[in-house]
C-alpha distance (Angstrom), angle and dihedral (degrees) to the residues before:
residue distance angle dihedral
X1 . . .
X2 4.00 . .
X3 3.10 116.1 .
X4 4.00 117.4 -106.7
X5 3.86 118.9 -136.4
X6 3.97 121.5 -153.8
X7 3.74 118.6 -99.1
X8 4.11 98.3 -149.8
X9 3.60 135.5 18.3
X10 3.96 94.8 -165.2
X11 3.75 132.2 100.6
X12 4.07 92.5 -98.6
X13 3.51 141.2 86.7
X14 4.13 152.1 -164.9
X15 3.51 122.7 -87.9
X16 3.55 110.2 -115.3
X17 4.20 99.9 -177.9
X18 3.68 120.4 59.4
X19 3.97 80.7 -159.3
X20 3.67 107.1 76.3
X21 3.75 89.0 -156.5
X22 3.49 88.0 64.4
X23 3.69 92.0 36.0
X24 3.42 97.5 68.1
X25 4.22 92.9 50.6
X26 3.42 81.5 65.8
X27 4.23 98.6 67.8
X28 3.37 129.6 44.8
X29 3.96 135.5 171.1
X30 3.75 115.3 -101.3
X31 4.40 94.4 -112.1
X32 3.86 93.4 52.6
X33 3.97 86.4 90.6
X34 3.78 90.6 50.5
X35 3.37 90.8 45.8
X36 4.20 89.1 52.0
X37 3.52 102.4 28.0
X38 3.82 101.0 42.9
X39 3.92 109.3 69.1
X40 3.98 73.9 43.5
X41 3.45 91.7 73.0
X42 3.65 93.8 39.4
X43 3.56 86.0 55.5
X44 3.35 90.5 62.0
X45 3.48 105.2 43.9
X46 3.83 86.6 60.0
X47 3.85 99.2 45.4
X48 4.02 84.1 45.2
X49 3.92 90.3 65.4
X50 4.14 105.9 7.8
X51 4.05 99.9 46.1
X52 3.76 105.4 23.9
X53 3.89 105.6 20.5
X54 3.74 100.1 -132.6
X55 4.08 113.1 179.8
X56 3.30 121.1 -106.0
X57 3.58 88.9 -117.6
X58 3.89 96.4 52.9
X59 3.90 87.0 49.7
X60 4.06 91.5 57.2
X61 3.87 80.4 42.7
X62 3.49 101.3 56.7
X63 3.90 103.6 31.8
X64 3.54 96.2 65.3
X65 4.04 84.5 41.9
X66 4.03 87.1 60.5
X67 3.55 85.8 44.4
X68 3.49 92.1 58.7
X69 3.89 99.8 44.2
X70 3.97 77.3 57.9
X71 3.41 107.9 64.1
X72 4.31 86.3 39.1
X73 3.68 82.0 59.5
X74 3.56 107.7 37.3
X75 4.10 79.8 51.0
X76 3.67 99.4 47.4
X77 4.21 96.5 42.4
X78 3.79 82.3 45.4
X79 3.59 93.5 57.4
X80 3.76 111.8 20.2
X81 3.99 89.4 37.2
X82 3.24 122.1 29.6
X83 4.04 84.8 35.0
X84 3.41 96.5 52.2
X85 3.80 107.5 132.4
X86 3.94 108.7 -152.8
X87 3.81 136.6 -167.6
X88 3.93 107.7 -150.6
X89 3.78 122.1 73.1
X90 3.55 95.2 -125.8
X91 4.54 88.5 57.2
X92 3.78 83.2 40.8
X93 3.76 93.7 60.7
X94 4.08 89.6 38.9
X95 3.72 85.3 51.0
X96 3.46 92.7 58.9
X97 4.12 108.4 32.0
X98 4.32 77.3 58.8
X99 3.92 101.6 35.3
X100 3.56 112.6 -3.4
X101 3.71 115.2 74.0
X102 3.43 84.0 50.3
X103 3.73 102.9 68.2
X104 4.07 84.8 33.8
X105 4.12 91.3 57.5
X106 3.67 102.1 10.4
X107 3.87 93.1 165.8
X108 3.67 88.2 64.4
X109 4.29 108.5 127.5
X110 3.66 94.1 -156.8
X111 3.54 105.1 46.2
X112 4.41 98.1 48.2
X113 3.50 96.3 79.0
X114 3.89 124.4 63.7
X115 3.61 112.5 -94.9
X116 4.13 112.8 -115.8
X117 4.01 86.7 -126.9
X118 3.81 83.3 62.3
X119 3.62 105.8 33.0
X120 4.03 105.2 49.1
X121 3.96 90.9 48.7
X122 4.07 85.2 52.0
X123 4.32 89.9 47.9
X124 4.08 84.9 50.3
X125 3.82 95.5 53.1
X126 3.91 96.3 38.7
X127 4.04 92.5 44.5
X128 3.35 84.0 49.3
X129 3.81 102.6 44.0
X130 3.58 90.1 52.5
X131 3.49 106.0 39.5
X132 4.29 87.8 65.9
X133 3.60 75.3 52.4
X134 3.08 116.9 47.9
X135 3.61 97.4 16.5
X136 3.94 128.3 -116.4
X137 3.65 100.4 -72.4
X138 3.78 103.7 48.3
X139 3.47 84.6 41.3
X140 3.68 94.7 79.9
X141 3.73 104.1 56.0
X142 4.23 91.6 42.1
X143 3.90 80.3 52.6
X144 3.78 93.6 48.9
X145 3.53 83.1 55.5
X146 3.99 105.0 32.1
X147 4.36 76.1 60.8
X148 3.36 103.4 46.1
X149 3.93 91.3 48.7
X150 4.19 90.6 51.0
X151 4.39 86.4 44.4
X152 3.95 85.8 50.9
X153 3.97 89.4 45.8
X154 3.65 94.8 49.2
X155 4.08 95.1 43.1
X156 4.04 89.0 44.7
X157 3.90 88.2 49.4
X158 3.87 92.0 51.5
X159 3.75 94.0 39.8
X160 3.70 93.8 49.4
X161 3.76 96.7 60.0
X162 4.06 97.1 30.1
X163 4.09 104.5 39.9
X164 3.42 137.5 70.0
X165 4.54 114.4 -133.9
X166 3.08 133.7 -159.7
X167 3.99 102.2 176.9
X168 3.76 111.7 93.2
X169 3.47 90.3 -128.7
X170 3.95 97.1 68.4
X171 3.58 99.6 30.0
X172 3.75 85.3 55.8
X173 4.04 89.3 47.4
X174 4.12 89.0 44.9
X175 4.14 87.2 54.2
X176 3.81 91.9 50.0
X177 4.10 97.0 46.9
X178 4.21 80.3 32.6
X179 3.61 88.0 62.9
X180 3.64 105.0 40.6
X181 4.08 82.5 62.1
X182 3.46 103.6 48.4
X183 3.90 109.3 19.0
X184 4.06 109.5 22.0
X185 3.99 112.5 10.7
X186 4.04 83.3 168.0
X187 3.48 91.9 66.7
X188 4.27 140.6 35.7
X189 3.47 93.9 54.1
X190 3.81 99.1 166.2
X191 3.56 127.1 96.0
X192 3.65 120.2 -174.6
X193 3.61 91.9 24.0
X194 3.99 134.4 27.6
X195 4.35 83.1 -156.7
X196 3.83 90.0 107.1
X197 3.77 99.8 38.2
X198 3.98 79.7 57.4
X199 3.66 92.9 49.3
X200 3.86 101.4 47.3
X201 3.69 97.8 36.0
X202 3.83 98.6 -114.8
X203 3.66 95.6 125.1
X204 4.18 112.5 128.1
X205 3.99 123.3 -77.7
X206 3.86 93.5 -108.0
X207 3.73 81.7 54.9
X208 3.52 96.9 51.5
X209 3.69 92.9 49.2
X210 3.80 94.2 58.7
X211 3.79 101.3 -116.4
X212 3.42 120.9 177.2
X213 3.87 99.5 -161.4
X214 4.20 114.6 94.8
X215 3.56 116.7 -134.8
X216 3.99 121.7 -151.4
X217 3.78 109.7 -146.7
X218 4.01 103.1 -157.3
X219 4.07 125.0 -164.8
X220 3.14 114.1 175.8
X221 4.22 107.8 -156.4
């Protein structure tokens, strides 16, 4: 596929809604899913011990299990999802409402953190889906850390196109989702971690190719 080059660089975006109510569904400021998704977790860590007495040693089993789960999922939605490449008009506009505008105005505050409309449905149907599975008590601490995986997505994703690093670690992790924007969008589809990028092959070309040379990717908002 050809690649697809960003249309703006500044901190704004298109309208997608000609309704305004639904408009403003669409963009939300990067703490609302702190604000939602915190006390969640809390929750959780009391039910996990107060309500249905898990171990301490199945809670530091099963947090970094939900953790896990996370960055499968934040990898597969990323690339099976929100690069899904569709033929109609109607999957065209889906495509871009969920994924789209984002890689056309990727500086855009409001639209780099997952909307609440999007993100509580999503907590329903993976509580749900893994509480038949895992059953109701170690359901709790995976959740605690199924949550705080998505919160640490969500924060990197905003933090990676807003702030400035000087840690190796993040400017290394800005390059990688830096150059799946503005050099390969059909490839580096991992946020928070480049682990499943490794493990399916979808890291970039240059990567492939065994370069030694680092490249800095700069956007300026």
């Amino acid at each position: 596929m050809s690649q697809k080059f960003f249309v703006s660089n500044k901190d704004e975006s298109a309208r997608m809604f000609r309704s305004s109510f639904l408009e403003m569904f669409s963009k939300v400021h990067y703490s609302v899913p702190l604000w939602l998704f915190v006390p969640v977790v809390l929750y959780f860590i009391y039910r996990s011990f107060a309500i249905v007495n898990v171990a301490w040693w199945e809670f530091l089993l099963f947090v970094p299990f939900g953790l896990f789960i996370w960055t499968l999922t934040e990898y597969l939605m990323h690339r099976f999802i929100f690069h899904y490449h569709p033929t109609t008009e109607l999957g065209k506009r889906i495509s871009f409402i969920f994924h789209g505008v984002h890689h056309d105005y990727p500086n855009d505050s409001k639209r780099l953190v997952m909307v609440p409309s999007v993100s509580i449905p999503l907590a329903f149907l993976f509580y749900y889906t893994f509480e038949y599975l895992l059953g109701s008590a170690y359901v709790c601490p995976f959740f605690v850390g199924l949550v705080s995986g998505y919160l640490f997505y969500d924060m990197t994703h905003y933090a990676l196109h807003h702030a400035t690093f000087t840690s190796k670690f993040w400017i290394d992790l800005k390059n990688h989702h830096m150059y799946h924007h503005y050099r390969e969008p059909d490839n580096g589809f991992g946020v928070s971690t480049t682990f499943w990028d490794m493990v399916f092959r979808t890291m970039f070309a240059k990567t492939k190719k065994n370069t030694n040379t680092t490249e800095t990717v700069q956007v300026d908002a």
